[in-house]
C-alpha positions in Angstrom: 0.0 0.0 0.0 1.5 3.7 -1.0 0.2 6.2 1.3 0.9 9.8 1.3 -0.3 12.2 3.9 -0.4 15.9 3.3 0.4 18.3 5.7 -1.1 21.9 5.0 1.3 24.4 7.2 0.8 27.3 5.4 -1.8 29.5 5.0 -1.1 31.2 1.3 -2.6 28.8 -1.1 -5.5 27.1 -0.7 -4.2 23.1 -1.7 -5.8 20.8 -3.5 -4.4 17.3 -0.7 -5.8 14.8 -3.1 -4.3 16.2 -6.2 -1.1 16.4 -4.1 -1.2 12.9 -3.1 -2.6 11.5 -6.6 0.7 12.6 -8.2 3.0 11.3 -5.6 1.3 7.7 -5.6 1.2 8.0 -9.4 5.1 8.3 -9.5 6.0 6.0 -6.8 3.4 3.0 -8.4 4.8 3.9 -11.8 8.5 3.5 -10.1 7.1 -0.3 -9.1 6.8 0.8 -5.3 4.2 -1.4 -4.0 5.1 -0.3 0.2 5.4 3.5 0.5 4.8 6.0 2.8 6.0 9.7 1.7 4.4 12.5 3.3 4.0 15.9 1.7 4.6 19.1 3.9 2.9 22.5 2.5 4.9 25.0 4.0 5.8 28.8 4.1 9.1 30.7 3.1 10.1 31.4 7.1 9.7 27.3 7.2 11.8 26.6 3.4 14.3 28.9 4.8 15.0 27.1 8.1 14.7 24.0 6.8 17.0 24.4 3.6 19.9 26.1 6.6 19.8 23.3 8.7 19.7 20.3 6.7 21.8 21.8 3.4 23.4 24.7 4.6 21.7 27.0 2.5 21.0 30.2 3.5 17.8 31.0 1.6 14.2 29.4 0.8 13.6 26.8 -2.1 10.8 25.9 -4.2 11.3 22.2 -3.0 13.0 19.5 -0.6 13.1 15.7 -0.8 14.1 13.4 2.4 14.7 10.3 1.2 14.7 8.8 4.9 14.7 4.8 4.1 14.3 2.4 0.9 14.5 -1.5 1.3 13.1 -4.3 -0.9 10.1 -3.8 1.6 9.0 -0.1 0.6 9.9 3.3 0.4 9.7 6.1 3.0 10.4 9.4 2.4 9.4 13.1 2.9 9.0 16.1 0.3 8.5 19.4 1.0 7.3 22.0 -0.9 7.1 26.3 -0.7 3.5 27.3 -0.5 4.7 30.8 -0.7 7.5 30.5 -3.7 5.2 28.7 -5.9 2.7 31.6 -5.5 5.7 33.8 -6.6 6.7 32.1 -9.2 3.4 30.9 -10.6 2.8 34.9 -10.9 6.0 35.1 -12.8 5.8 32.5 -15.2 1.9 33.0 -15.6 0.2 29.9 -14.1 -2.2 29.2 -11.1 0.0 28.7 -7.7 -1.6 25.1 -7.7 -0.1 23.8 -11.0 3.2 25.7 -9.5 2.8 23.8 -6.1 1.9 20.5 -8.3 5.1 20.8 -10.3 7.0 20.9 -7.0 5.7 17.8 -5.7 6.3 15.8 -8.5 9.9 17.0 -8.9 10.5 16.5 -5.2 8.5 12.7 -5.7 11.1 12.4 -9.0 13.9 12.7 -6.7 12.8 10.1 -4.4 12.6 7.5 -7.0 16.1 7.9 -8.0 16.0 10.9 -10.1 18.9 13.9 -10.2 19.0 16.8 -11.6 22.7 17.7 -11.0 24.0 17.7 -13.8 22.8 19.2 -17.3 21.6 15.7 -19.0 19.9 15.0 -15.7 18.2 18.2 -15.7 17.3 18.0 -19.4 15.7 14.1 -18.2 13.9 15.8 -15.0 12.1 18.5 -17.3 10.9 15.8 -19.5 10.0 13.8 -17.0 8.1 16.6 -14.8 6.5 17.4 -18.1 5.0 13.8 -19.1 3.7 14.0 -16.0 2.4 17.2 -16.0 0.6 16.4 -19.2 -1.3 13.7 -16.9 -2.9 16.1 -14.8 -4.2 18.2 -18.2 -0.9 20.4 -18.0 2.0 21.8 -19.8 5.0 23.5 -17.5 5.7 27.0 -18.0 9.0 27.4 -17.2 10.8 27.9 -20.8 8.6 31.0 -21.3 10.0 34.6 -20.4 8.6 35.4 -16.8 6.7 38.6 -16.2 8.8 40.0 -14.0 12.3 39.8 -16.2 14.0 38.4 -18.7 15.3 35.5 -18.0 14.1 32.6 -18.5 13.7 30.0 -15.4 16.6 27.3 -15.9 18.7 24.8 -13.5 17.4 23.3 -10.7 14.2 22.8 -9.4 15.9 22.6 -5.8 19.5 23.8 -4.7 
């Protein structure tokens, strides 16, 4: 059995728990996990931020953080995390609702606790296509190769630091 519990922390976004939870379990089944429990935290910049210092030293918020805390032949177990407040931010920038923004995040931060990187440039190139075949599940297509409202530039490396 997967199971995937949300916790909402936040209170800027409204969130959709089953949407949430349907993409996680649709990765993880798609991955063959049979035994999973990952859990889905919903959280605020102030929470990112002191999350990303302690456990990678960085002194900033992130869109997204996975905790892969145990993987045996007998399941999975695991934690993402994701920034209610960074994917309002950035859904505003890129022009797409918060929730597809949040969405995205989860499914990157699921993609990394099946064994996907984006460290290098290949594996990033692999994690966009990936986050977009499975955007495209949920009716989607990602925003992130169009030029943001707010600049110029256009969003590019990681999905997390």
């Amino acid at each position: 059995m997967i199971r995937v519990p949300i916790a909402n922390e936040q209170t800027t976004l409204p969130v959709d728990e089953d949407r949430l939870a349907r993409a996680a379990r649709m990765i993880l089944e798609e991955a063959s996990i049979r035994e999973a429990e990952v859990s889905v935290a919903v959280v605020d910049d102030r929470a990112m931020h002191a999350m990303n210092r302690r456990y990678l030293d960085h002194d900033y918020p992130t869109d997204v953080l996975s905790f892969l805390l145990e993987q045996s032949p007998e399941g999975l177990f695991g934690q993402v995390v994701v920034n209610a407040d960074m994917a309002r931010a950035e859904a505003e920038r890129f022009g797409w609702p918060a929730a597809d923004e949040l969405l995205l995040y989860v499914i990157h931060g699921t993609l990394h606790l099946v064994g996907r990187d984006d460290a290098a440039e290949a594996e990033r190139a692999e994690m966009r296509v990936r986050e977009s075949a499975w955007l495209a599940r949920f009716g989607l297509e990602p925003h992130w190769s169009e030029t943001p409202k707010s600049n110029s530039t256009e969003r590019g490396g990681t999905r997390d630091p």
